[in-house]
KOLLOKOL-939769 format. One line per field, with one value per residue (C-alpha): residue number from 0; residue in one letter; z, x, y. Coordinates in steps of 0.001 Angstrom, whole numbers, plus 524288, in hexadecimal, padded with zeros to 5 digits. Example, Ala and Ser with C-alpha at 12.3 -4.5 7.8 and 13.67 -1.06 7.14 Angstrom:
# residues 2
marvex (0_1) .
semar (A_S) .
Z (81E78_81BE4) .
X (8300C_83566) .
Y (7EE6C_7FBDC) .
//
This chain:
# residues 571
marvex (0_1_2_3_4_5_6_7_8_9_10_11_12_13_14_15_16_17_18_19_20_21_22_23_24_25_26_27_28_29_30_31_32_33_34_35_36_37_38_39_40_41_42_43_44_45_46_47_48_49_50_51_52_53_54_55_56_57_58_59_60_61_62_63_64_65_66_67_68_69_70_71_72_73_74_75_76_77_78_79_80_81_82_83_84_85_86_87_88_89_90_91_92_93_94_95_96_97_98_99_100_101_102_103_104_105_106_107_108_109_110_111_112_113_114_115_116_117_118_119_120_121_122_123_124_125_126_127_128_129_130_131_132_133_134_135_136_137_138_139_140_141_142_143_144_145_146_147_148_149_150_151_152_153_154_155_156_157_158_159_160_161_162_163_164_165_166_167_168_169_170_171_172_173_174_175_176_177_178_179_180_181_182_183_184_185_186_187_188_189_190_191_192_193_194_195_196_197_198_199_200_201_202_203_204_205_206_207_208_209_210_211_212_213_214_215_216_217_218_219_220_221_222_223_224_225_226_227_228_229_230_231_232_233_234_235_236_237_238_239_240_241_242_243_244_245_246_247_248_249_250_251_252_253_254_255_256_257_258_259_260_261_262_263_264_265_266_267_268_269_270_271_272_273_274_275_276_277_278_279_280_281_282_283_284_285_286_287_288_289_290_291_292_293_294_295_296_297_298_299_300_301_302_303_304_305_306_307_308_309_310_311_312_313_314_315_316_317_318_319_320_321_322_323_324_325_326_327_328_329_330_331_332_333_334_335_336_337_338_339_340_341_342_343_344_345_346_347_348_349_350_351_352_353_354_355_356_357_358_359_360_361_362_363_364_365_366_367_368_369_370_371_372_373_374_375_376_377_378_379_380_381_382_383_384_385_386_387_388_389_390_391_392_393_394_395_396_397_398_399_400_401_402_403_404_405_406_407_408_409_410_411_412_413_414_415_416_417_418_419_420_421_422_423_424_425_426_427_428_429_430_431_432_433_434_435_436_437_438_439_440_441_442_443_444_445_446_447_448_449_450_451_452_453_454_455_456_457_458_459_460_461_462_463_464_465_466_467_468_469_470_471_472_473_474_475_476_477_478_479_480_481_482_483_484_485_486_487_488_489_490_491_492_493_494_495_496_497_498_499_500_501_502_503_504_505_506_507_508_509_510_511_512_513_514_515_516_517_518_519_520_521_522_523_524_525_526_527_528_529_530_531_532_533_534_535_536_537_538_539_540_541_542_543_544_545_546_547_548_549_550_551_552_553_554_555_556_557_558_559_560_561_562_563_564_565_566_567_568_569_570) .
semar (X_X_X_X_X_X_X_X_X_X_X_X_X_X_X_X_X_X_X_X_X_X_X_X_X_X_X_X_X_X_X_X_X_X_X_X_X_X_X_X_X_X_X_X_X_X_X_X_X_X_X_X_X_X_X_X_X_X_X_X_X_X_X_X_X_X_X_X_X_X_X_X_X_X_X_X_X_X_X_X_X_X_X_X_X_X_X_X_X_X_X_X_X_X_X_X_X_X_X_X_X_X_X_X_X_X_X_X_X_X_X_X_X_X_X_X_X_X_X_X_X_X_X_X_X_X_X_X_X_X_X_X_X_X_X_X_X_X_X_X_X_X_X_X_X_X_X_X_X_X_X_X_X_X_X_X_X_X_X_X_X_X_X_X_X_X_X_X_X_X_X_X_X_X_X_X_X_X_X_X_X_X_X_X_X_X_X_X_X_X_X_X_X_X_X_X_X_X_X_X_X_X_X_X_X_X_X_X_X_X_X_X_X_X_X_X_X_X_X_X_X_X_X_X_X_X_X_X_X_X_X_X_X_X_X_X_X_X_X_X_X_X_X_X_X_X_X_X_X_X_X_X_X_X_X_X_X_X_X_X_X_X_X_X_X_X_X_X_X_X_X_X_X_X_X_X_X_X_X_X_X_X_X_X_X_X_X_X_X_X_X_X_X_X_X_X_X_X_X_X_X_X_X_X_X_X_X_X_X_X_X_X_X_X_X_X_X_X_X_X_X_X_X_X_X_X_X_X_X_X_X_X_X_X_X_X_X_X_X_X_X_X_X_X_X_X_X_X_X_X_X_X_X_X_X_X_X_X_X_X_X_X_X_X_X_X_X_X_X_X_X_X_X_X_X_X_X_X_X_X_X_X_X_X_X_X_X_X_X_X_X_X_X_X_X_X_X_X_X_X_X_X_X_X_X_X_X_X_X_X_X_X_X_X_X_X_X_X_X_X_X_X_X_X_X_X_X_X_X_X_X_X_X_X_X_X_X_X_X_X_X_X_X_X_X_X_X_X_X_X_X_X_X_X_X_X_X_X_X_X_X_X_X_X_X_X_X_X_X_X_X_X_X_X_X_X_X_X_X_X_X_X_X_X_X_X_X_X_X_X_X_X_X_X_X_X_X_X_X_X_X_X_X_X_X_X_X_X_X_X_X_X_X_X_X_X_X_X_X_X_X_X_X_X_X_X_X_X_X_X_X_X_X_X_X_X_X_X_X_X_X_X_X_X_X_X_X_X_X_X_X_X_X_X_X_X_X_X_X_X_X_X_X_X_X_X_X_X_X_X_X) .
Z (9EE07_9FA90_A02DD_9FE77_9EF72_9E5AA_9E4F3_9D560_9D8FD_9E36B_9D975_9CFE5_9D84B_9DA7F_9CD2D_9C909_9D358_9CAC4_9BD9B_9B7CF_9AE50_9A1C0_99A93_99C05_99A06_9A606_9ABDD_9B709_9BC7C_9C013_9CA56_9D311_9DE1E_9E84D_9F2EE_9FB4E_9FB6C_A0ABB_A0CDE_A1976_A114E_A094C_A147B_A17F7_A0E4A_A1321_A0D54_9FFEC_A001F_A0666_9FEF5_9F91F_9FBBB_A067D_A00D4_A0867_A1283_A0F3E_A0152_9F8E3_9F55D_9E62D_9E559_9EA32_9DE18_9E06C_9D6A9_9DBE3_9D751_9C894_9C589_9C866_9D183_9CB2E_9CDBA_9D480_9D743_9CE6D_9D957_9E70E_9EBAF_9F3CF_9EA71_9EE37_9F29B_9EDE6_9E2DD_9E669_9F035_9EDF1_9F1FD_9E972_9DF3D_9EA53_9F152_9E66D_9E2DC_9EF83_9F5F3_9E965_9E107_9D93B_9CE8B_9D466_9D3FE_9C4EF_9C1D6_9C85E_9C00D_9B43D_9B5CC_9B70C_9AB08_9A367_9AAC7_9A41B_9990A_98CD7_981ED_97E2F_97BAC_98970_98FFA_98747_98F07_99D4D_99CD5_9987F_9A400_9AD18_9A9C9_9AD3D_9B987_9BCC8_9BC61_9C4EA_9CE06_9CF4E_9D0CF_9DDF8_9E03A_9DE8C_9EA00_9F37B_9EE02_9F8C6_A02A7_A0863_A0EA8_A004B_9FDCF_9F461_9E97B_9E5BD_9E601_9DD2B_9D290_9D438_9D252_9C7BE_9C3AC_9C9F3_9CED9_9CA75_9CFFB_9C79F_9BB47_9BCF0_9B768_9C1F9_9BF9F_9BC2B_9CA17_9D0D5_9C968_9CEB9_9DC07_9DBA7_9D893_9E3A4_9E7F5_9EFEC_9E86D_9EBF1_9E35B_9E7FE_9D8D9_9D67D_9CDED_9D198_9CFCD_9CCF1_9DDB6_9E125_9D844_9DEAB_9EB05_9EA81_9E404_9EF96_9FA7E_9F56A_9F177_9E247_9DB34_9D085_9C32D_9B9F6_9B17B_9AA18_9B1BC_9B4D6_9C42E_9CB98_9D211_9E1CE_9E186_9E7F4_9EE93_9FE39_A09BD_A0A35_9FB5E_9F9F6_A042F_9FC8D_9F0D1_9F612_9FD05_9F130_9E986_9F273_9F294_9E2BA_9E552_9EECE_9E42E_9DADE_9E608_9E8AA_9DB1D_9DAFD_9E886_9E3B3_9D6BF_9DE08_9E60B_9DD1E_9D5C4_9E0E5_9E504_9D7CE_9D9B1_9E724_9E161_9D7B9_9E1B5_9EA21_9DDF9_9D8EF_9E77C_9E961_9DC73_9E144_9ED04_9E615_9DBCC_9E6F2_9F0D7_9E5CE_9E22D_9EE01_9EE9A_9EE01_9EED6_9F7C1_9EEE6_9F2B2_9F9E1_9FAAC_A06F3_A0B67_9FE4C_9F544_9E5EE_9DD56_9D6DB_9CC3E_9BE94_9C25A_9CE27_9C650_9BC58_9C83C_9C912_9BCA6_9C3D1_9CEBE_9C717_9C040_9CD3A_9D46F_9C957_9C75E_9D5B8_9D564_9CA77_9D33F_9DDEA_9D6AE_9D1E7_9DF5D_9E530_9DA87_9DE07_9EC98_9EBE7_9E28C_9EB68_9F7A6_9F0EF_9ED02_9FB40_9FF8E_9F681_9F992_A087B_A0645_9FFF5_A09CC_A14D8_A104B_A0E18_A1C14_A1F1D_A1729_A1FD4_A174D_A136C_A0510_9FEA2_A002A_9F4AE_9F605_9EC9E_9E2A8_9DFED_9DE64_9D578_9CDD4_9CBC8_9C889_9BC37_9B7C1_9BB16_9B35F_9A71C_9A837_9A790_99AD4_99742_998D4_991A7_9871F_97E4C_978AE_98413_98E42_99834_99ED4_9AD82_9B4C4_9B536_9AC69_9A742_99AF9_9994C_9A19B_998DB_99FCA_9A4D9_9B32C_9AC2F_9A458_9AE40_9B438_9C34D_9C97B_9CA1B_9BC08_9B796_9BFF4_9BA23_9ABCF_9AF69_9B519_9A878_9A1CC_9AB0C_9A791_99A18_99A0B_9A5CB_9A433_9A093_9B031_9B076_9AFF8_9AF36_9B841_9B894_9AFA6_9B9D3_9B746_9C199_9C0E3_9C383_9BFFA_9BF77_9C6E2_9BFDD_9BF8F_9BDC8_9B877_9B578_9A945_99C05_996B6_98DEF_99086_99B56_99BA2_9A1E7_9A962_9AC99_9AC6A_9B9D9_9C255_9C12F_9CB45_9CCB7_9C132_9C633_9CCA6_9CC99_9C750_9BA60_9B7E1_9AF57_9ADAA_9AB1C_9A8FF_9AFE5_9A49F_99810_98D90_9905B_99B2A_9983C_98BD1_99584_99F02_993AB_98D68_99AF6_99D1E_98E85_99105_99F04_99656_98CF7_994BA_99F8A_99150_98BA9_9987C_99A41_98DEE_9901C_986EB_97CD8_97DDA_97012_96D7C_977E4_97E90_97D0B_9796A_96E64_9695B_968A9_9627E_95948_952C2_952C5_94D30_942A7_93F40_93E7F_9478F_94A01_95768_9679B_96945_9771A_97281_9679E_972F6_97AB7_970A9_96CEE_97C23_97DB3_97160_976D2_9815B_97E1A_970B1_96F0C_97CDF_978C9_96B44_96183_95B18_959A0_95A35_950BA_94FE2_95381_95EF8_96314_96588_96B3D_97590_97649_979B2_983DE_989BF_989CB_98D8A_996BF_99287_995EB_98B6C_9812B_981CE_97E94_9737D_96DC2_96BB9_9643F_95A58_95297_9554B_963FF_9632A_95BFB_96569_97071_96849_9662D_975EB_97793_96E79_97694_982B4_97C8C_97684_9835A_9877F_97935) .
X (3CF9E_3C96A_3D14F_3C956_3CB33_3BFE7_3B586_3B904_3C652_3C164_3B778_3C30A_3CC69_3C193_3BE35_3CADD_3CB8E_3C0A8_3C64D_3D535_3DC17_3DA24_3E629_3F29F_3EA8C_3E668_3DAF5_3D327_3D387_3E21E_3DE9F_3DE47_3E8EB_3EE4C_3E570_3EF81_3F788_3FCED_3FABE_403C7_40F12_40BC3_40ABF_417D8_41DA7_42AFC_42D3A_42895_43370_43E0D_44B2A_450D2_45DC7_46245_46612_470B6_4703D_4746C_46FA2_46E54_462C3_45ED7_45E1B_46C6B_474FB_4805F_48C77_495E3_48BD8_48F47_483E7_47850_4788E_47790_468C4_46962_45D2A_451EC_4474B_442CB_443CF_43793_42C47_4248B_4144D_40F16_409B3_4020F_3FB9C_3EBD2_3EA66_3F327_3EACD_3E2F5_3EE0D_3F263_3E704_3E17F_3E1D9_3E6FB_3DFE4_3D4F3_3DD07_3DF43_3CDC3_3D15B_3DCF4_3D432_3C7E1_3D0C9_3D858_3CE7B_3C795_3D457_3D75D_3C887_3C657_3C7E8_3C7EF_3D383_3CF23_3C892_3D6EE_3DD75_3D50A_3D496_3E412_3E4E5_3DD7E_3E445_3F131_3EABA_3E3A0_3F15B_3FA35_3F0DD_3EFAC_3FD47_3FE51_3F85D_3FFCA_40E3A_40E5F_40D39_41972_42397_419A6_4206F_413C5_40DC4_406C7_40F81_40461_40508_412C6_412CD_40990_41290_41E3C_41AAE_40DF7_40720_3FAAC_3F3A8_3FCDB_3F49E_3F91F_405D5_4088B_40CC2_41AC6_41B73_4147E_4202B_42970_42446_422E1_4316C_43517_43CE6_434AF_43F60_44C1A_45670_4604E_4622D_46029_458D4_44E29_43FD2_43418_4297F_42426_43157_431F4_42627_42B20_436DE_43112_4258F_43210_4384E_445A3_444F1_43F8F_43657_43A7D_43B84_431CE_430C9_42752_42A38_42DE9_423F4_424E0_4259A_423BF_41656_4197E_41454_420BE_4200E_41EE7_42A57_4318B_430E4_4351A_440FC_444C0_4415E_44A11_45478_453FE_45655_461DA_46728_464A7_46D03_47713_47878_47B37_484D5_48BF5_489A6_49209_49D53_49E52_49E67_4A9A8_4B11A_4B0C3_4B574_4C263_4C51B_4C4A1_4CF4A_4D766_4D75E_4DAB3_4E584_4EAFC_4EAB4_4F2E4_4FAD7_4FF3E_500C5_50AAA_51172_51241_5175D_5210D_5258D_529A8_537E6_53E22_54B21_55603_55C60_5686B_568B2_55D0F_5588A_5593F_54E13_54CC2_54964_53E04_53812_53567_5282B_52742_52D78_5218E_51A29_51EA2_515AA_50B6F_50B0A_50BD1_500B0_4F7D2_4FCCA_4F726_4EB8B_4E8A4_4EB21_4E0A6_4D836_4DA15_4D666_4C918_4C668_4C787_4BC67_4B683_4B6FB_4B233_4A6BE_4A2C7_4A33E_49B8D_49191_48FDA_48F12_48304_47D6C_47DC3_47A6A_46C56_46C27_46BFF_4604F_459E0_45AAC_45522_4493E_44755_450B8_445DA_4444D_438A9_42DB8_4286D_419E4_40DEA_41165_41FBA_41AE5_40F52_41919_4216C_41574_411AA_42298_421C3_4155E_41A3F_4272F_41F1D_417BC_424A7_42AB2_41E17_41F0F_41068_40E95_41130_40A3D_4050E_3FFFB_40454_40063_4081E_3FFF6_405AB_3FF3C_40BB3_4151A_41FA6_42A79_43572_43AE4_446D3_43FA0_4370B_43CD0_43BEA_44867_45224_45110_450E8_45D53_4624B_461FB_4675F_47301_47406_472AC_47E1A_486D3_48584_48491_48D00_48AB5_47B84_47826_48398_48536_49231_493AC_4A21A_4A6C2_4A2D5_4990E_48F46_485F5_4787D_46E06_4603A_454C8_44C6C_43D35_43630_42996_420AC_41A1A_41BC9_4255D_4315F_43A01_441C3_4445F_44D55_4433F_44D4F_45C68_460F6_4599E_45901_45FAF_469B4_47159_47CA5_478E2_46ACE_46390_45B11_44D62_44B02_43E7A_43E43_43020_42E2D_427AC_42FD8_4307B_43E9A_44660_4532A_44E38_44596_450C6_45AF3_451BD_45135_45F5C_46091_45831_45EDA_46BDF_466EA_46257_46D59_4778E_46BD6_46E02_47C0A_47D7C_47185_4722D_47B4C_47565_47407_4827D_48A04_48A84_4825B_4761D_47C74_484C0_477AE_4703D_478CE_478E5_46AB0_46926_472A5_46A14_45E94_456BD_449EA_44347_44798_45566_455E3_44DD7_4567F_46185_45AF1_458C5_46925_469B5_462EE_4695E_4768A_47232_46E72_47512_48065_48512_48458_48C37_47F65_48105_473BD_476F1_47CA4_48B1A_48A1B_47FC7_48976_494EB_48C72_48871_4953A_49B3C_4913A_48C01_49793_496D5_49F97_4AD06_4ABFB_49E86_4A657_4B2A4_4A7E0_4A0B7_4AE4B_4B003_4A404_4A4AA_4AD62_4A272_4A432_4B29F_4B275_4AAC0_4B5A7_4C188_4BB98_4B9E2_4C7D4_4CB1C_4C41C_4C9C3_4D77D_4D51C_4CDB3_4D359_4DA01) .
Y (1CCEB_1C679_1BCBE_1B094_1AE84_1B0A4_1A79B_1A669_1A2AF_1985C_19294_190AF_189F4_18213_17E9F_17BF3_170D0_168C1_16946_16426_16B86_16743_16CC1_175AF_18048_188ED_18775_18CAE_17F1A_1803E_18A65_17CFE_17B35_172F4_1715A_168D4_17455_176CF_1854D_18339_1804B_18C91_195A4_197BD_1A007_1A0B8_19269_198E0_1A155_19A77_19A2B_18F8D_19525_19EF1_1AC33_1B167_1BAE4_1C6FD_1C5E2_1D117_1D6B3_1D422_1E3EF_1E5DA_1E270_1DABB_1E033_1D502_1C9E2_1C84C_1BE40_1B75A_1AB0A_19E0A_19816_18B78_18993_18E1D_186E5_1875E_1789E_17C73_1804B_18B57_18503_19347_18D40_182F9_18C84_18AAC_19685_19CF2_1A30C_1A82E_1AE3D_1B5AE_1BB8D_1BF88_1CB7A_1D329_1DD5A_1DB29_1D586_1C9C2_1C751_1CB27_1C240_1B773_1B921_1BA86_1AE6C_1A51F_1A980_1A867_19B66_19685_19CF0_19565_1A0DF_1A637_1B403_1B3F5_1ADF8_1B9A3_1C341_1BEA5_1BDB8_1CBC5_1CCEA_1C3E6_1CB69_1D8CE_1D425_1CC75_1D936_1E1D5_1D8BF_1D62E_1E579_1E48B_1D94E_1DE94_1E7EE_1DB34_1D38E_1DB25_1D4A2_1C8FF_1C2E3_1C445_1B459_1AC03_1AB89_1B924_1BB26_1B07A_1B579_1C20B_1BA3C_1AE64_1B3C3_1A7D1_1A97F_19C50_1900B_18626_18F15_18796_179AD_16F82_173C7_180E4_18083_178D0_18068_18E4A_1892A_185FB_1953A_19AA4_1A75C_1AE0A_1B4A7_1AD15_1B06D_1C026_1C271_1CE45_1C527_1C6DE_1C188_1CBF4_1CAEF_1CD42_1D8D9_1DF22_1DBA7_1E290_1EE18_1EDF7_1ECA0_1F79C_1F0D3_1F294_20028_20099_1FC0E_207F1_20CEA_218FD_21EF5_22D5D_23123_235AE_243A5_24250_25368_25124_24442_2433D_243DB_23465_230F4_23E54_23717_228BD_22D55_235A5_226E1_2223A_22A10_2270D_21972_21B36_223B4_218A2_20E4A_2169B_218C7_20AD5_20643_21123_209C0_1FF57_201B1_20A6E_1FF88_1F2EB_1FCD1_1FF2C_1F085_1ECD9_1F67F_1F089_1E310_1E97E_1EF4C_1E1FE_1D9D0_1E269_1E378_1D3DC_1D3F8_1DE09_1D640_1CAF8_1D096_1D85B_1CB26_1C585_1D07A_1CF6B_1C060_1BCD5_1AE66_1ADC8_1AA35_19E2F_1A012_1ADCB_1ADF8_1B6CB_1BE14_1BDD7_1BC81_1C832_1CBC1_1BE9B_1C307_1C220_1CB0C_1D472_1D47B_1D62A_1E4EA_1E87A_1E04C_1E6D7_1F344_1F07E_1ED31_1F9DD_2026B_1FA0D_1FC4D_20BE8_20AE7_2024A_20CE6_2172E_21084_20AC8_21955_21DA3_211FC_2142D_22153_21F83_215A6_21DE1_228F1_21EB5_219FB_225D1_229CE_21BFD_21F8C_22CF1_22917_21E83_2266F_22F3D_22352_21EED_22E1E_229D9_21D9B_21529_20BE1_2071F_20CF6_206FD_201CF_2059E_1FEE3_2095B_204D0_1F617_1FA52_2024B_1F66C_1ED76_1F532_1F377_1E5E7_1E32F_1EADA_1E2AB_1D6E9_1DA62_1DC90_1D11B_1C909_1D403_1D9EE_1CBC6_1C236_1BD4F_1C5C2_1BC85_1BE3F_1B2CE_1A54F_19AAB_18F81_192FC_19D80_19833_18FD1_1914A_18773_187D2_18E4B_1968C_19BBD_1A90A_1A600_1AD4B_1A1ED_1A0DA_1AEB9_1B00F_1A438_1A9D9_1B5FC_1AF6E_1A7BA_1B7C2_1BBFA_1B034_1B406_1C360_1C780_1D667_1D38F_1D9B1_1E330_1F1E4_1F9A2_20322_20A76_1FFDC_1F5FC_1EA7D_1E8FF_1DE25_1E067_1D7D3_1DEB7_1DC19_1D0BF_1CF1C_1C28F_1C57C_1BB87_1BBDC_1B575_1BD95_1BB46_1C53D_1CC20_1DB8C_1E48D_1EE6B_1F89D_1F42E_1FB41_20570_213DB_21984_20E39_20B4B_204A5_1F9A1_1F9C1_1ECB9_1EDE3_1E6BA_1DD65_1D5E9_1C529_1BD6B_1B224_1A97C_1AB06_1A2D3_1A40A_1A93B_1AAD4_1B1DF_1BB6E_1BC4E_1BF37_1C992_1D28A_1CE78_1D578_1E05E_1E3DC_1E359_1EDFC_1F6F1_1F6C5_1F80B_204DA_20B4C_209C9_210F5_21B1B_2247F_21DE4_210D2_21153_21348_20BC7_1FE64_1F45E_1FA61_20413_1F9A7_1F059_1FC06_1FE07_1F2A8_1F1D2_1FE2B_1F8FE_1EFA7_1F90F_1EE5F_1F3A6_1EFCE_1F087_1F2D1_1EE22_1E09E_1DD3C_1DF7A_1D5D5_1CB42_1CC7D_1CA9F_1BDDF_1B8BA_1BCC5_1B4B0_1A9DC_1A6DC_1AE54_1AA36_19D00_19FB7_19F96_1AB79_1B22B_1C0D5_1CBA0_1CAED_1DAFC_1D72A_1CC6C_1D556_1E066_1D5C1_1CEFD_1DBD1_1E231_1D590_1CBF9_1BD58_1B91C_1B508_1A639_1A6FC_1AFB8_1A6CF_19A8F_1A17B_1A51A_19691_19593_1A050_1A8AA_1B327_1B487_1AFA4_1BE68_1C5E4_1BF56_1C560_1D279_1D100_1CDBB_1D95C_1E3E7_1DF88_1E0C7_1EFF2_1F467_200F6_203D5) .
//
């Protein structure tokens, strides 16, 4: 495309300033903007970013996961008090669509025959090709996102799928404008240019697919020489979750050894007291009836610390040979120029054709493919809509309600991990788990899992990836027995009881969101078998189980087979 914008695009900017809407319905005519917009307000954009808040030096990056941070931060704000002036940009339909591939000349001519036409069949076929001509050019437009000096507009039709401001109503307008556009939570939750952009920087891999490895046998010196940094950056990422672990473990013994040896000082201070007996100064009273029960006390902490030793030693030294693979790799990383790989065109088209599958995904092979933001399709509620303050916000709400629902044993030790989370914006209903940790890193790696932007309703879409993550973290716990054991062979079970016919993993998923939204509220919507499976693998917390006790014999049940298993464990 040239720098000055198509005569066809000029002529309908123009036209649209003659004629008024006539009805909700789009219309070319909206193409219209503000022409008392000050460009010298919109120039700076440093102001467009600005934070509301200031994060915190020394904040974490959203790729390091924190074990010691056990949920997500309350949302106080879910609004910039400064709206964003992108939108009311009159050039902003221009910007995006200049200087891109041909696609862009495409999406243009397509769109304002869709925008005019009056017959349905002839709408049906220019957004078929609308969504076509909208993906390609987007294809071209993905490797730019890790650009910092990329222009607002197209990051924006990356982001929200906006590339028509007048599309918007008056205050779906106000409300978008009011969208913070910088993370600053430190949650790993990203909108679909921030994806790319990491992916383009080098700081996240690939998703998986099931594409084979290529061979590097015949690969040049510098491409041999990329993938052997490559291949150690992998073996780092597995090294690191392996540190990471021996070290959460061995920071979890010395918390035990401190707390047994402030009790132990305690008891023994107090052992040691004695009150002067009156008269008979300077002699001192015997031992109390209660210092003398203080002598099985005692006993009791000495051998609980021996134990403690002996685990902190393992500990200690699983830790030290951990560190000293980490460092190992490390070093011959720094031989190789110690510089993340960089993530050339290839990497970010790679990840363009896994992000577009994820979002036909999400719509599903009857919704709405439609990829541009229209107020035609666009129902949502500020609530409802899945901007990253209120995806965040739900899965807080998920956390408070599941408490294992981002956690993965490891050595009989919960560590919390919540996964990486994609905003995509299309019309979708429902959220996905993409894969639930990475390949080479299995202990503390994050998963994927996929959220649409416009669903009819988001905790649903949230709750249904929340769901799916669960499943697949529970099938590959149990690998080859997933069948038999655990959550997944206990679910399958009773499904193959029942000789149900269908998706195993989506009648999971339905069970899930009505274990979370009925049954945690004491409406009892689920199979009395399903119930226990659930109550037993992914338990409310106690203050919820000790309120839906109250309410029914049925849970006040579930709590007394609870207390019964606590009271035989180890028999």
């Amino acid at each position: 495309m040239s720098d000055e914008l198509d005569p066809s695009i000029a002529a309908l900017l123009d036209s649209a300033s003659t004629a008024a809407p006539q009805n909700e319905d789009i219309s070319i005519t909206e193409f219209e903007s503000d022409k008392k917009f000050d460009m010298n307000a919109f120039a700076s954009k440093s102001k467009l970013f600005e934070k509301s808040e200031p994060v915190a030096q020394g904040q974490k990056s959203i790729h390091n996961v924190d074990l010691s941070v056990h949920e997500f931060k309350e949302i106080t704000q879910f609004l910039s008090d400064t709206p964003s002036k992108v939108f009311d940009d009159t050039t902003y339909y221009k910007t995006a669509l200049t200087g891109e591939n041909n696609y862009a000349q495409r999406i243009h001519a397509v769109l304002s025959k869709y925008l005019t036409c009056q017959d349905p069949k002839d709408r049906t076929v220019y957004r078929q090709q609308i969504i076509s001509a909208y993906w390609e050019f987007l294809r071209g437009l993905a490797p730019k996102m890790g650009n910092k000096d990329l222009p607002l507009p197209k990051r924006m039709l990356c982001r929200f799928g906006v590339l028509l401001p007048s599309l918007f109503r008056p205050e779906q307008k106000e409300y978008f404008s009011k969208v913070f556009l910088e993370n600053n939570t430190g949650e790993a939750v990203l909108y679909t240019d921030e994806w790319f952009a990491e992916i383009a920087k080098g700081k996240m891999t690939n998703s998986a697919t099931d594409e084979k490895r290529v061979s590097h046998k015949a690969a040049t010196p510098e491409e041999a020489a990329q993938f052997e940094q490559s291949r150690l950056q992998q073996l780092q990422s597995k090294n690191s979750g392996k540190l990471q672990a021996a070290e959460n473990l061995l920071n979890i013994k010395e918390n035990e050894r401190t707390m047994l040896e402030t009790e132990l000082k305690a008891r023994v201070e107090e052992l040691c007291m004695h009150s002067p007996i009156l008269g008979m100064e300077p002699h001192k009273a015997e031992l109390t009836e209660v210092q003398q029960k203080l002598f099985s006390e005692i006993t009791d902490r000495l051998h609980r610390l021996s134990k403690n030793n002996k685990e902190l030693s393992r500990c200690l030294k699983d830790f030290t040979e951990a560190k000293g693979s980490f460092n190992s790799v490390e070093s011959k990383l720094a031989e190789t120029g110690g510089q993340p790989v960089a993530a050339d065109a290839q990497a970010v088209n790679t990840e363009f054709e896994t992000v577009r599958q994820m979002a036909k995904m999400t719509v599903g092979r009857q919704g709405n493919q439609f990829p541009l933001f229209t107020r035609e399709f666009f129902h949502c509620t500020e609530k409802g809509t899945g901007t990253r303050e209120n995806v965040i916000d739900i899965l807080r709400w998920v956390e408070s309600i599941d408490p294992g629902a981002f956690c993965r044993i490891h050595k009989n030790i919960p560590n919390r991990i919540p996964p990486y989370v994609l905003l995509i914006p299309t019309y979708g209903d429902r959220g996905f788990c993409w894969e639930p940790f990475d390949r080479y890193n299995r202990v503390t790696s994050r998963g994927r899992i996929v959220i649409p932007m416009y669903p009819r309703d988001l905790k649903i879409a949230v709750l249904t990836a929340v769901a799916d993550l669960r499943w697949q973290v529970a099938k590959e716990k149990a690998s080859y027995y997933w069948m038999e054991e655990g959550l997944t062979g206990q679910y399958y079970q009773h499904i193959d009881r029942l000789k149900l016919k269908g998706d195993l993993k989506a009648f999971f998923i339905e069970d899930y969101v009505l274990w979370m939204t009925k049954e945690s509220e004491g409406v009892q919507r689920l199979d009395k078998e399903v119930r226990g499976i659930f109550w037993r693998n992914m338990p409310f917390p106690n203050e919820r189980k000790q309120e839906l006790r109250k309410r029914s014999l049925v849970y006040d049940e579930l709590c007394i087979k609870d207390n019964n298993r606590a009271m035989s464990d180890g028999y």
